[in-house]
Structures are given as C-alpha cells and as structure tokens.
PDB file of the backbone (N, CA, C, O) and the ligand in Angstrom, with CONECT records:
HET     ZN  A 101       1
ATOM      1  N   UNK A   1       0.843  -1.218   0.000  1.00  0.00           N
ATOM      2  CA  UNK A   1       0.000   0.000   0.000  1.00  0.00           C
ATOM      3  C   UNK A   1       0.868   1.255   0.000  1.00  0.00           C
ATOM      4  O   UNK A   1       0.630   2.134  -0.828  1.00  0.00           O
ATOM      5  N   UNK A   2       1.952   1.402   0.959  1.00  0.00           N
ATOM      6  CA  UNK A   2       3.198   2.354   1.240  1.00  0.00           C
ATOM      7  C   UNK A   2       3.633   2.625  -0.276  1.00  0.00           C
ATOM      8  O   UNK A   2       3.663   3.738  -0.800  1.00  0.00           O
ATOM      9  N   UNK A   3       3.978   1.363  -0.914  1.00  0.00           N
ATOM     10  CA  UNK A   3       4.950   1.264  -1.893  1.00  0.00           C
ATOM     11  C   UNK A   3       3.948   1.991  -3.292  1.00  0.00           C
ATOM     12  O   UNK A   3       4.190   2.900  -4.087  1.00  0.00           O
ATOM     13  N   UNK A   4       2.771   1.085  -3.096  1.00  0.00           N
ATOM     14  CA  UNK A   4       1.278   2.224  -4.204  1.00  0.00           C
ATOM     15  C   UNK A   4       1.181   3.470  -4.493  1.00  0.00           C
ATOM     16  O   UNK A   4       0.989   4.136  -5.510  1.00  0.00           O
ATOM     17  N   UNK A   5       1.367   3.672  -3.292  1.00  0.00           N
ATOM     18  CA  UNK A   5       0.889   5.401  -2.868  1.00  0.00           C
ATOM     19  C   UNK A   5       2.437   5.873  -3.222  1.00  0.00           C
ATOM     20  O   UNK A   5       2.163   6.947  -3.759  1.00  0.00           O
ATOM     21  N   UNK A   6       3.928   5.784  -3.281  1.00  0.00           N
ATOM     22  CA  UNK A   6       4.922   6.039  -3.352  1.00  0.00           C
ATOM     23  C   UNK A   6       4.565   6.509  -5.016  1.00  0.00           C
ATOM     24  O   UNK A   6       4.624   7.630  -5.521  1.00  0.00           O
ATOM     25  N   UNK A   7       4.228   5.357  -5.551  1.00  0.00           N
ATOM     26  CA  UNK A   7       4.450   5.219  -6.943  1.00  0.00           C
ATOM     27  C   UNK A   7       3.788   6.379  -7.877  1.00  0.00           C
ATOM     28  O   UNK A   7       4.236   7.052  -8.806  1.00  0.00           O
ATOM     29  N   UNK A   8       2.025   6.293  -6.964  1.00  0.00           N
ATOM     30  CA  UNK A   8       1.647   7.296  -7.571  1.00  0.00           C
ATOM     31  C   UNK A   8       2.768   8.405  -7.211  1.00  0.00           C
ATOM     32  O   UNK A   8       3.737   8.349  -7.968  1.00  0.00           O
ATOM     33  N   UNK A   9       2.830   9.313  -6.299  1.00  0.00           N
ATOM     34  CA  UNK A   9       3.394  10.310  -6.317  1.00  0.00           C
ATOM     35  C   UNK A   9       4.606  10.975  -7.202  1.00  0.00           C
ATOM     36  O   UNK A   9       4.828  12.113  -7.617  1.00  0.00           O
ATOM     37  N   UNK A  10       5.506   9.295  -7.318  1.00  0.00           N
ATOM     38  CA  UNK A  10       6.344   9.410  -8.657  1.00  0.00           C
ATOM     39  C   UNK A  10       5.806   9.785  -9.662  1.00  0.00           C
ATOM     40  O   UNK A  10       6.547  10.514 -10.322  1.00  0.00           O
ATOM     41  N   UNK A  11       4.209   9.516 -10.372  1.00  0.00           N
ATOM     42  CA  UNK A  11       3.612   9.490 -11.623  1.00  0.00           C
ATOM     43  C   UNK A  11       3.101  10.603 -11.306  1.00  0.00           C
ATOM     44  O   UNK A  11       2.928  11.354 -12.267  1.00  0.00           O
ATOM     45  N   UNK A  12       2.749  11.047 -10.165  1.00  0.00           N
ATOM     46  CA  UNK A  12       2.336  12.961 -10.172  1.00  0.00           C
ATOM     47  C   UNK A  12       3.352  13.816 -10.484  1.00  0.00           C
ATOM     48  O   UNK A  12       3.279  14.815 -11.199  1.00  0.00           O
ATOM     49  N   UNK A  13       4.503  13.286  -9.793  1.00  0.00           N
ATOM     50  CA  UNK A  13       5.816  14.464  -9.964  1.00  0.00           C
ATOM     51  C   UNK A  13       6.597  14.352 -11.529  1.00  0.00           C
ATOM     52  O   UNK A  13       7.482  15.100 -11.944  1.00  0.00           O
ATOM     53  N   UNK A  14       6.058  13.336 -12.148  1.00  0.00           N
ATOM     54  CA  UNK A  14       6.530  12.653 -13.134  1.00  0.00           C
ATOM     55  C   UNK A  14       5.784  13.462 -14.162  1.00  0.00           C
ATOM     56  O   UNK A  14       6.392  14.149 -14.983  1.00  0.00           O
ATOM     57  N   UNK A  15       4.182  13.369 -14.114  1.00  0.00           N
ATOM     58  CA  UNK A  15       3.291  14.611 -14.658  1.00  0.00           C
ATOM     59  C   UNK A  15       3.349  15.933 -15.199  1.00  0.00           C
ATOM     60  O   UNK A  15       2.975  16.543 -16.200  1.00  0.00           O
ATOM     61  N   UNK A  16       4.107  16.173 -13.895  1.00  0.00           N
ATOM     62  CA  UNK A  16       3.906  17.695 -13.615  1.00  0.00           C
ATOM     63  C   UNK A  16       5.591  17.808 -13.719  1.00  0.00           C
ATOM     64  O   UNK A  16       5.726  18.823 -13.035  1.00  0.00           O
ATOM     65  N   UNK A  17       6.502  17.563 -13.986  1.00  0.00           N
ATOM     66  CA  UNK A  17       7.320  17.537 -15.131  1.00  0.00           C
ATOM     67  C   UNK A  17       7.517  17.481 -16.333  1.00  0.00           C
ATOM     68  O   UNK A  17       8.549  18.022 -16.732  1.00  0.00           O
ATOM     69  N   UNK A  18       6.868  17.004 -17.057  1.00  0.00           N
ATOM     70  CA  UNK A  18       6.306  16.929 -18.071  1.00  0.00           C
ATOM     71  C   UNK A  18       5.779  18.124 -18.435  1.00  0.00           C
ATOM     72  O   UNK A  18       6.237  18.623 -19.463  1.00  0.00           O
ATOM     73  N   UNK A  19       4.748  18.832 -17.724  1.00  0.00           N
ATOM     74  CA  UNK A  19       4.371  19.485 -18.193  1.00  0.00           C
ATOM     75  C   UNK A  19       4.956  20.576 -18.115  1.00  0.00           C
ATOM     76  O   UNK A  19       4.646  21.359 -19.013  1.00  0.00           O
ATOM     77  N   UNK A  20       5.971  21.079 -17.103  1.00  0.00           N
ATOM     78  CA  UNK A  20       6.911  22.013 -17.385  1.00  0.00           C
ATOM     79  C   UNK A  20       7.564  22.013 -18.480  1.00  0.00           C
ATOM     80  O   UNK A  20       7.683  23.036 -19.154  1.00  0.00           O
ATOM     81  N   UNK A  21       8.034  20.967 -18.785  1.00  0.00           N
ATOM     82  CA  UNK A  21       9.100  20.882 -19.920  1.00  0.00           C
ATOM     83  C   UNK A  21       8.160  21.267 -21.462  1.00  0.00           C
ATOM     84  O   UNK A  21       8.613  21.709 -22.518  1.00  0.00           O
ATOM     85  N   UNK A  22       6.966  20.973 -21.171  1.00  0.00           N
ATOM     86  CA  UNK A  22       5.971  21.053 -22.956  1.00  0.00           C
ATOM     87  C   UNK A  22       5.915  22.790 -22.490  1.00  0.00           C
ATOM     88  O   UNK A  22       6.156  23.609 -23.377  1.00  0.00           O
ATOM     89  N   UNK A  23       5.579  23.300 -21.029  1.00  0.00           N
ATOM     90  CA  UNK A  23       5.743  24.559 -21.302  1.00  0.00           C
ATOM     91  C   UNK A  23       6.571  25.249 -21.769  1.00  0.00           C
ATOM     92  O   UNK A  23       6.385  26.066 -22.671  1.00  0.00           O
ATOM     93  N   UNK A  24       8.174  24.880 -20.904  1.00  0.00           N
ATOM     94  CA  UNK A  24       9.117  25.251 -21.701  1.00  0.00           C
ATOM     95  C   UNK A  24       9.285  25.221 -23.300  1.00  0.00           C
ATOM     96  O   UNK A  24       9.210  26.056 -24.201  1.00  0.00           O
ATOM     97  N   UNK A  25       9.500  24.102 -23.223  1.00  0.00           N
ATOM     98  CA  UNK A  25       9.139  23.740 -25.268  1.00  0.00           C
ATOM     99  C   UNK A  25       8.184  24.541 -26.094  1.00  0.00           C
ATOM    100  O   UNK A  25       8.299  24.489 -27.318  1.00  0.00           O
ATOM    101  N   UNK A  26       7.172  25.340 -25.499  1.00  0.00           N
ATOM    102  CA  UNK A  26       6.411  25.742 -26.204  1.00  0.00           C
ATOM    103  C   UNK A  26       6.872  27.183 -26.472  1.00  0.00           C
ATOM    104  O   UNK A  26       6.698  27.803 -27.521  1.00  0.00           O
ATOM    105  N   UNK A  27       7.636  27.724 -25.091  1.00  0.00           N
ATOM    106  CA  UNK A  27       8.198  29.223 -25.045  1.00  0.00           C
ATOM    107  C   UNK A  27       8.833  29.566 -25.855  1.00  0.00           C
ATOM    108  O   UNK A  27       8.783  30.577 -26.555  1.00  0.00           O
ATOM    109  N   UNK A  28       9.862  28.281 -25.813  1.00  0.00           N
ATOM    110  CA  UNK A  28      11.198  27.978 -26.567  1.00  0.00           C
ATOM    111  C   UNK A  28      11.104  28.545 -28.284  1.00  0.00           C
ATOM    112  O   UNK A  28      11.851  29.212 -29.000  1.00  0.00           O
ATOM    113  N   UNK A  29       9.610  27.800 -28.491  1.00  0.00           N
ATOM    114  CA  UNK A  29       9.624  27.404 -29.903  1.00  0.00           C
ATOM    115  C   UNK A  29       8.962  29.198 -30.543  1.00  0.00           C
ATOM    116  O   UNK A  29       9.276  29.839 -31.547  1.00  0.00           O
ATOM    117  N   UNK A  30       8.071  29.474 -29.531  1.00  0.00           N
ATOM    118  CA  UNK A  30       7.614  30.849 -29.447  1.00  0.00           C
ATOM    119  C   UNK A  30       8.678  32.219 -29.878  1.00  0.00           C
ATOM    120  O   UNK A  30       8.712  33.232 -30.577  1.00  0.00           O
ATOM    121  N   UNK A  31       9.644  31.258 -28.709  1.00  0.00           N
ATOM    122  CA  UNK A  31      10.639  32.661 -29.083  1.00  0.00           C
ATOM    123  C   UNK A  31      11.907  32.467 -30.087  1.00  0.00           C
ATOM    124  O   UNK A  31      12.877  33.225 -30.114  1.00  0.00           O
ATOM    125  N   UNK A  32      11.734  31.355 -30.882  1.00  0.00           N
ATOM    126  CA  UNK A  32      12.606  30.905 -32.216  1.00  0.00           C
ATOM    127  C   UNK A  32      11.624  31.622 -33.205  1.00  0.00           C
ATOM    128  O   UNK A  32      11.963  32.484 -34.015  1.00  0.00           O
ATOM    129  N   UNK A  33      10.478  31.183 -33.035  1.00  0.00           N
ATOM    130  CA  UNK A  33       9.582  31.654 -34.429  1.00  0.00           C
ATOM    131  C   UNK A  33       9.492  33.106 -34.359  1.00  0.00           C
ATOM    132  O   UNK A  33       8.969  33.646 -35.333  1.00  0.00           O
ATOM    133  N   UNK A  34       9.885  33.830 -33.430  1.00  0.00           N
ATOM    134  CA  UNK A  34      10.053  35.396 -33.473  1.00  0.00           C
ATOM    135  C   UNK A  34      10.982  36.220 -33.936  1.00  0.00           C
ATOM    136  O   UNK A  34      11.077  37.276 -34.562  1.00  0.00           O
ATOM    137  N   UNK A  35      11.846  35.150 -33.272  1.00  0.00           N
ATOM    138  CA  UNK A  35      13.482  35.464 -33.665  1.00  0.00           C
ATOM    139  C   UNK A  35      13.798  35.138 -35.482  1.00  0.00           C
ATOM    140  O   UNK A  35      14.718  35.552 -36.187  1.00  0.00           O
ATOM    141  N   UNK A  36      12.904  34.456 -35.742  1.00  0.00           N
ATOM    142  CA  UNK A  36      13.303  34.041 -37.414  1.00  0.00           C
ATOM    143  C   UNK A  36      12.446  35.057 -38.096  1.00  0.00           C
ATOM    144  O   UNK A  36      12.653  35.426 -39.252  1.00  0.00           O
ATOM    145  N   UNK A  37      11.197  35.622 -37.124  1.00  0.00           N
ATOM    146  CA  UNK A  37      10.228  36.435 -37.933  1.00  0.00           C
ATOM    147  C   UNK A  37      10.989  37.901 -38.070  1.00  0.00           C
ATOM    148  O   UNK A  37      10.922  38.563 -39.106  1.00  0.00           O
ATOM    149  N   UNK A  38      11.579  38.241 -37.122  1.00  0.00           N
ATOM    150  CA  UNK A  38      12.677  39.403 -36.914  1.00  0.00           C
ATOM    151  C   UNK A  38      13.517  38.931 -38.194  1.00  0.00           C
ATOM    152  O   UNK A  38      13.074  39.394 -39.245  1.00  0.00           O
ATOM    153  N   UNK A  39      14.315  38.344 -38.283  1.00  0.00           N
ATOM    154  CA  UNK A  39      15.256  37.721 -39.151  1.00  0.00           C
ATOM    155  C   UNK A  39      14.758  38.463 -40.713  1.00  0.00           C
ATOM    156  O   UNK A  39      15.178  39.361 -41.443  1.00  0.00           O
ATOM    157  N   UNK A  40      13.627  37.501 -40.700  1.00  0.00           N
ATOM    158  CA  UNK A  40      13.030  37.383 -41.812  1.00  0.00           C
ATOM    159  C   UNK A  40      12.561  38.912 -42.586  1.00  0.00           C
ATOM    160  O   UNK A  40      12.488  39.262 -43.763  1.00  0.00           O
ATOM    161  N   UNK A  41      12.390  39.350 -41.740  1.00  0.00           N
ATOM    162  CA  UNK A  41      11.579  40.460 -42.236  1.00  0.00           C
ATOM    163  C   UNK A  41      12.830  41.795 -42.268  1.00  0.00           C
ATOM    164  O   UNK A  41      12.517  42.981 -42.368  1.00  0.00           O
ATOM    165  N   UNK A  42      13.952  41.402 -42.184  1.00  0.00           N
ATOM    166  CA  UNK A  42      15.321  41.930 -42.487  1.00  0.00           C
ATOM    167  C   UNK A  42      16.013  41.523 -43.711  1.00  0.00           C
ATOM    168  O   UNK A  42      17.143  41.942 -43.963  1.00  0.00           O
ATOM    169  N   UNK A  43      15.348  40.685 -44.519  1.00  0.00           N
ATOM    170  CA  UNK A  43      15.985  40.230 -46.120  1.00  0.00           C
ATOM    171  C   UNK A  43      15.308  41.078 -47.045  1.00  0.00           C
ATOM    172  O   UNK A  43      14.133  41.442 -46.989  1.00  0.00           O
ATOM    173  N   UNK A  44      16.204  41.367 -47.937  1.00  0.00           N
ATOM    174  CA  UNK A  44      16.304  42.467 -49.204  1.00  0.00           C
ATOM    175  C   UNK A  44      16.011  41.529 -50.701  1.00  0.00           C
ATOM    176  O   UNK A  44      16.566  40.506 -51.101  1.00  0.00           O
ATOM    177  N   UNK A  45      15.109  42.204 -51.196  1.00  0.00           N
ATOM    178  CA  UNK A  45      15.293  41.666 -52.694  1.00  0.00           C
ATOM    179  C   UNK A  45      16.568  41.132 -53.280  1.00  0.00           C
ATOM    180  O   UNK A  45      16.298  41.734 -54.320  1.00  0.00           O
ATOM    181  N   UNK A  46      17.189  40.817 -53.434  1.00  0.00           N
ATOM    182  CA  UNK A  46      18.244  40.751 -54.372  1.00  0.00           C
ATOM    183  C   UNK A  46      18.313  41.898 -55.504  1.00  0.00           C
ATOM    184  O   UNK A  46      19.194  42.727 -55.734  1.00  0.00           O
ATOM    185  N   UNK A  47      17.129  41.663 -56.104  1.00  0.00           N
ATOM    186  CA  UNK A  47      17.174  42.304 -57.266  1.00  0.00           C
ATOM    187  C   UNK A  47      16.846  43.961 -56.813  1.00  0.00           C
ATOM    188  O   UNK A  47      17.801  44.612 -57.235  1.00  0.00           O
ATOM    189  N   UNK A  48      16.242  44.524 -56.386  1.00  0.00           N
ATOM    190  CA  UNK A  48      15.554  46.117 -56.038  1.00  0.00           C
ATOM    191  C   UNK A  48      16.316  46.014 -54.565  1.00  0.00           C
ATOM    192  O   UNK A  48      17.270  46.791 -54.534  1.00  0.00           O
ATOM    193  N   UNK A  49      16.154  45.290 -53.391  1.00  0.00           N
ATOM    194  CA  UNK A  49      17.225  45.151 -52.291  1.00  0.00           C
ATOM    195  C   UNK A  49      15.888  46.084 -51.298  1.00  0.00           C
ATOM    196  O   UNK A  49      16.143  46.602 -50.210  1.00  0.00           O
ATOM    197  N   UNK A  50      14.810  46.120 -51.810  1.00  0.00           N
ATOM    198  CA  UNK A  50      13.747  46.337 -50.626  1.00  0.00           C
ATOM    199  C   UNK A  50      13.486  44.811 -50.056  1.00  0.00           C
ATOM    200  O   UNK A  50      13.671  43.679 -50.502  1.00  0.00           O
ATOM    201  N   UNK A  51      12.990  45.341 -48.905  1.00  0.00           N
ATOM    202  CA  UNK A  51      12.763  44.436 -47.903  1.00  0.00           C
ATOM    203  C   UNK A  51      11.508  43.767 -47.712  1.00  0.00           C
ATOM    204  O   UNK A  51      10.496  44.363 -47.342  1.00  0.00           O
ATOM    205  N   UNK A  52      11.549  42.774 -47.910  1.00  0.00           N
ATOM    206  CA  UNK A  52      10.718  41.453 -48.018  1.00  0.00           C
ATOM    207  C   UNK A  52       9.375  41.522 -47.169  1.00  0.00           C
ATOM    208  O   UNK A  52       9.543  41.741 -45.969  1.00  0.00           O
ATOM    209  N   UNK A  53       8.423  41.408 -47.493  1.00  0.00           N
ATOM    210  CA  UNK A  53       6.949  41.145 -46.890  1.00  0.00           C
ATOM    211  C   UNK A  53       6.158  39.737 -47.052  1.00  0.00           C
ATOM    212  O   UNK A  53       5.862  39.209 -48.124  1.00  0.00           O
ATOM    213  N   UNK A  54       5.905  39.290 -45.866  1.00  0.00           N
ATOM    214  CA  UNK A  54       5.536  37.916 -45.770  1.00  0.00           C
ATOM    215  C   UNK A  54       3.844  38.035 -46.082  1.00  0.00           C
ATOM    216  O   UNK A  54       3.058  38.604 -45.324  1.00  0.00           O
ATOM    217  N   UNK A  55       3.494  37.406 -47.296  1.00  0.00           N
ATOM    218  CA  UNK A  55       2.237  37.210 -47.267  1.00  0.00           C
ATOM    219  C   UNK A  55       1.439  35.901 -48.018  1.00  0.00           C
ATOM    220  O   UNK A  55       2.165  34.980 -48.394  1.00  0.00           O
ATOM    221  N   UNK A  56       0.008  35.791 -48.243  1.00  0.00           N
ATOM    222  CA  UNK A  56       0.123  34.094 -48.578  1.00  0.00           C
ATOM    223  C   UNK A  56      -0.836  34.140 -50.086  1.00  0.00           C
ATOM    224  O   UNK A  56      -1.815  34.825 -50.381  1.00  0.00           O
ATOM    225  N   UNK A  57      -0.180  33.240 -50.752  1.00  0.00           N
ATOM    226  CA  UNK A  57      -0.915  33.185 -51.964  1.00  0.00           C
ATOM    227  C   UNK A  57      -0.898  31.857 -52.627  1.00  0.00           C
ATOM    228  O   UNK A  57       0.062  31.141 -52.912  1.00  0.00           O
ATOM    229  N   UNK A  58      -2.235  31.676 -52.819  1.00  0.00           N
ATOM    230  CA  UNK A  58      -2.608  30.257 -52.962  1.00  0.00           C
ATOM    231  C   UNK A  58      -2.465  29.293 -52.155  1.00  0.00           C
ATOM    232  O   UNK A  58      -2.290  28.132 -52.524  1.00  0.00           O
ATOM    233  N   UNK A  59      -2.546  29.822 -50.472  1.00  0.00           N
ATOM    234  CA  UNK A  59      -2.317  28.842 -49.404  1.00  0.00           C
ATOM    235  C   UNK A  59      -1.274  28.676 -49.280  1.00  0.00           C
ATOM    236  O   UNK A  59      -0.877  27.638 -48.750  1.00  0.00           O
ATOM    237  N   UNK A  60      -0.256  29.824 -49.808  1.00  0.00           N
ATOM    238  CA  UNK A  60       1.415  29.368 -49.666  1.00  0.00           C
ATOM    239  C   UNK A  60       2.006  30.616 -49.160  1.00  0.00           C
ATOM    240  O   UNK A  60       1.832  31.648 -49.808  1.00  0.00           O
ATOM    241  N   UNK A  61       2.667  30.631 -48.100  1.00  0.00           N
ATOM    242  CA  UNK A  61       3.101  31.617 -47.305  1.00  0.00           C
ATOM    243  C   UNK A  61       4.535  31.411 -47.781  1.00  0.00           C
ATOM    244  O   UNK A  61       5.327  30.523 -48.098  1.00  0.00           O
ATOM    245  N   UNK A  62       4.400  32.988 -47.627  1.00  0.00           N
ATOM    246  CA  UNK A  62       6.446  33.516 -47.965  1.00  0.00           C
ATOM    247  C   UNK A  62       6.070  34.884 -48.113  1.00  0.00           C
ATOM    248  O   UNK A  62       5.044  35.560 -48.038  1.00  0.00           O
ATOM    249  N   UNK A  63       7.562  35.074 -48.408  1.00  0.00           N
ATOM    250  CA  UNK A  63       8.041  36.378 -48.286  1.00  0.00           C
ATOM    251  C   UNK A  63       8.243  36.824 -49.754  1.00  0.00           C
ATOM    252  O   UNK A  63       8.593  35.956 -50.553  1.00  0.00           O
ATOM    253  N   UNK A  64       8.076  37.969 -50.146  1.00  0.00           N
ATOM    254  CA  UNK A  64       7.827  38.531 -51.389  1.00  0.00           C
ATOM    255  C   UNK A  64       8.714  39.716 -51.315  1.00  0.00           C
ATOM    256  O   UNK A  64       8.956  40.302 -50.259  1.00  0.00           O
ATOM    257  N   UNK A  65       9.124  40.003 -52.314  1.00  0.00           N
ATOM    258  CA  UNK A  65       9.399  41.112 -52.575  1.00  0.00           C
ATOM    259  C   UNK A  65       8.353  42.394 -53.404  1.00  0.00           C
ATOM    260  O   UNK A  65       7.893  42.291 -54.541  1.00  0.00           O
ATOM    261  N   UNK A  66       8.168  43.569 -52.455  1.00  0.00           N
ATOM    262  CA  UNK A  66       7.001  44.138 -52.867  1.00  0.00           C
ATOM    263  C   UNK A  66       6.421  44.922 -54.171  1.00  0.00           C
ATOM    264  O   UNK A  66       5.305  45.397 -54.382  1.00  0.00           O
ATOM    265  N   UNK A  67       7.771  44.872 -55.082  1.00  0.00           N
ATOM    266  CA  UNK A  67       7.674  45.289 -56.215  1.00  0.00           C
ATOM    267  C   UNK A  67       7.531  43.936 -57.120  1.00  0.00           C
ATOM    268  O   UNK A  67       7.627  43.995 -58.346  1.00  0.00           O
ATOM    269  N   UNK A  68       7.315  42.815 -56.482  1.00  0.00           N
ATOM    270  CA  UNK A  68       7.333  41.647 -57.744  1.00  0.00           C
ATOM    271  C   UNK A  68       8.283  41.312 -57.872  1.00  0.00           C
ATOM    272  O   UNK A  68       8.004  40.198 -58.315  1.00  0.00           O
ATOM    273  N   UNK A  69       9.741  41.352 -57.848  1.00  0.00           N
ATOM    274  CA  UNK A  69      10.510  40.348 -58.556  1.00  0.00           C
ATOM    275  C   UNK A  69      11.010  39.257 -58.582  1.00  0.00           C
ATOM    276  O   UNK A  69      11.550  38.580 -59.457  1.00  0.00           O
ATOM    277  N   UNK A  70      10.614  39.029 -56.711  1.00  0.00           N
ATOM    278  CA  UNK A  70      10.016  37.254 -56.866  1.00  0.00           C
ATOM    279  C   UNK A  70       9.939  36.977 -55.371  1.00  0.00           C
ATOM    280  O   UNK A  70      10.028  38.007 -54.704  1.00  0.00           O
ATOM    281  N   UNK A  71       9.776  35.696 -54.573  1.00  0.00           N
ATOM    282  CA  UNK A  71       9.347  35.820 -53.470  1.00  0.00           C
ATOM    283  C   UNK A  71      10.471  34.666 -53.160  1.00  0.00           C
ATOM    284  O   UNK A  71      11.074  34.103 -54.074  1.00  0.00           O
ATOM    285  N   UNK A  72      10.709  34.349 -51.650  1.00  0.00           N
ATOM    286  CA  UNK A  72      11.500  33.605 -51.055  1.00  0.00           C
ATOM    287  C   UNK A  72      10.128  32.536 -50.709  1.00  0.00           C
ATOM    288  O   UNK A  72       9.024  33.076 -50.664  1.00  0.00           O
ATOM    289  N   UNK A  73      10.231  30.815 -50.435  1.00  0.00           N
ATOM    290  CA  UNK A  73       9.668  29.722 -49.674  1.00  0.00           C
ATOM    291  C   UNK A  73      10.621  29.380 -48.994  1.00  0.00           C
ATOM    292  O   UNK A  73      11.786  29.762 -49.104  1.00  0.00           O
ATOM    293  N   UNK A  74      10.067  28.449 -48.061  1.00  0.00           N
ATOM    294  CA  UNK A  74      11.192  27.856 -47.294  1.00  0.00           C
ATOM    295  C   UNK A  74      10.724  26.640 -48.135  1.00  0.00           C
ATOM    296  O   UNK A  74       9.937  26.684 -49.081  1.00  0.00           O
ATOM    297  N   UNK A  75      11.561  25.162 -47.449  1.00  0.00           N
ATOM    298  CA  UNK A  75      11.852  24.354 -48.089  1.00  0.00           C
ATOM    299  C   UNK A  75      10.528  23.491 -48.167  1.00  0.00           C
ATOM    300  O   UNK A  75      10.397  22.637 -49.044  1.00  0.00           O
ATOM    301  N   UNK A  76       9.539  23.744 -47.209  1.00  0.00           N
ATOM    302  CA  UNK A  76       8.397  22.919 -46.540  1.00  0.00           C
ATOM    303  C   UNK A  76       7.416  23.321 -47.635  1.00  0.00           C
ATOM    304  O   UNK A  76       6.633  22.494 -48.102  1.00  0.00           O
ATOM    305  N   UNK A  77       7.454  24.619 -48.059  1.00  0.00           N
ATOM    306  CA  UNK A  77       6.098  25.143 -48.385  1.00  0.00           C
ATOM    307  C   UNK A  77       7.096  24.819 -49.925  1.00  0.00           C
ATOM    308  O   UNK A  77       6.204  24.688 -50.763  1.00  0.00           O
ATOM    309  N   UNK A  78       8.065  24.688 -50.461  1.00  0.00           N
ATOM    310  CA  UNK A  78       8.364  24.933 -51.618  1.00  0.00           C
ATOM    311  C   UNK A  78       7.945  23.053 -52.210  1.00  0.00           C
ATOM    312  O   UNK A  78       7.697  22.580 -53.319  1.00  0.00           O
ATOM    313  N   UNK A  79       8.027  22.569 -51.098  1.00  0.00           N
ATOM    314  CA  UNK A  79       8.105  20.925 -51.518  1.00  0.00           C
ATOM    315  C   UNK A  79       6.113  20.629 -51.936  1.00  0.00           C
ATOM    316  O   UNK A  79       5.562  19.919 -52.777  1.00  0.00           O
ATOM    317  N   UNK A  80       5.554  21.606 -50.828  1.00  0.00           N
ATOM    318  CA  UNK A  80       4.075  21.368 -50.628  1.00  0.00           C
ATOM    319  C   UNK A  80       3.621  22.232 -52.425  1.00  0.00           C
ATOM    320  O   UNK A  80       2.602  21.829 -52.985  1.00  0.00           O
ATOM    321  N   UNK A  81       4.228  23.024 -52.912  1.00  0.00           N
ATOM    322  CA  UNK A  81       3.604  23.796 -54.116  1.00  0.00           C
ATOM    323  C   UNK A  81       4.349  22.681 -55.480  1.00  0.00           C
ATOM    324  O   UNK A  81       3.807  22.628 -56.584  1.00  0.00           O
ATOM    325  N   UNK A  82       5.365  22.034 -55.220  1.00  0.00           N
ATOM    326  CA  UNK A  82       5.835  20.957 -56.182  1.00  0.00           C
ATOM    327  C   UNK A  82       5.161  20.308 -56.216  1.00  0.00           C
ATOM    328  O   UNK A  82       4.723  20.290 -57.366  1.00  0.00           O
ATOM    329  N   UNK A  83       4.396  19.215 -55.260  1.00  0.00           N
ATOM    330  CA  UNK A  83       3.634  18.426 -54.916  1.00  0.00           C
ATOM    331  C   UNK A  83       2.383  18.154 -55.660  1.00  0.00           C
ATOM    332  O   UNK A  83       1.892  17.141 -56.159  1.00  0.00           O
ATOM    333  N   UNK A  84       1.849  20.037 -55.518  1.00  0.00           N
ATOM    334  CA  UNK A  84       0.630  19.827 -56.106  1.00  0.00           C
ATOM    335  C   UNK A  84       0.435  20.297 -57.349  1.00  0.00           C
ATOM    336  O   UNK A  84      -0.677  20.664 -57.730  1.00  0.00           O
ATOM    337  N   UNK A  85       1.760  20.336 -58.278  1.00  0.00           N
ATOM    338  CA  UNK A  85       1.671  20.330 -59.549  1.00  0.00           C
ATOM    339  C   UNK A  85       2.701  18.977 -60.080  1.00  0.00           C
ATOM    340  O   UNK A  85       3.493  19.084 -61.016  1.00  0.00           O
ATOM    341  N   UNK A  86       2.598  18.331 -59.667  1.00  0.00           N
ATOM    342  CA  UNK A  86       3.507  17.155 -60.464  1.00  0.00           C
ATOM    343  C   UNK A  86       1.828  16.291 -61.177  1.00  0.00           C
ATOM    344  O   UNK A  86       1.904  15.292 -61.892  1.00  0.00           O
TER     345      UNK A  86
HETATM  346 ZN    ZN A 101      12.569  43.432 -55.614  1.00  0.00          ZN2+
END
C-alpha cells in the first residue's frame, strides 16, 4: 500500500514535469519563431534590395518582394507547391 501510494506520487511528480518541460518547449519554440520572424523580415530583394513582406498566396506563405521580382519559400512550403503540380 506504502509502496502504491509512493508510486503514484512518482507518476504525479513525473506529470507535472512533463508538463513544465511542454511549457518550456512551447516558449522555446515561441521565441525561435520570433526570432526568425525578426530575421526574416530583415531580407532584401536581391534584385531592387527592398525588404521582403511575408504574405500568402494560394495557401502558400512567404516572403515577397514588394515590387514583384520574386518571393523567397522555405523548403516545406516549396516541396508542398511541387507536390501539387507534379
Ligand atoms: Zn525586388
């Protein structure tokens, strides 16, 4: 019974570790995707060398350059727009 009740308490503290850590993980990931959105929104055309605006077209998010001369994907969304023209 001693040893029961032990166990649970392991599987509470065990819990509630867990769930610190998904909090952490979630902060973590919060403050990467900010840090890349900062990033991001600091790249220049190549071509004109204005600075890039993230917006979505045809369900495909990226960054554009605002005069048109062409837009940046990352590798996820570039594989997902191949995909659905093969
Ligand atoms: Zn441009």
């Amino acid at each position: 019974m001693a040893a029961d009740n032990k166990d649970r308490l392991g599987n509470k503290i065990h819990d509630v570790e867990a769930a610190r850590e998904d909090q952490w993980a979630r902060q973590r990931d919060a403050e990467l995707v900010e840090k890349m959105r900062e990033r991001l929104s600091h790249i220049a055309c190549p071509h004109c060398k204005q600075f890039l605006v993230a917006k979505t077209e045809g369900g495909v998010q990226m960054l554009a350059c605002p005069k048109g001369d062409g837009a940046w994907l990352d590798s996820a969304a570039l594989k997902a727009v191949l995909k659905e023209h093969k």
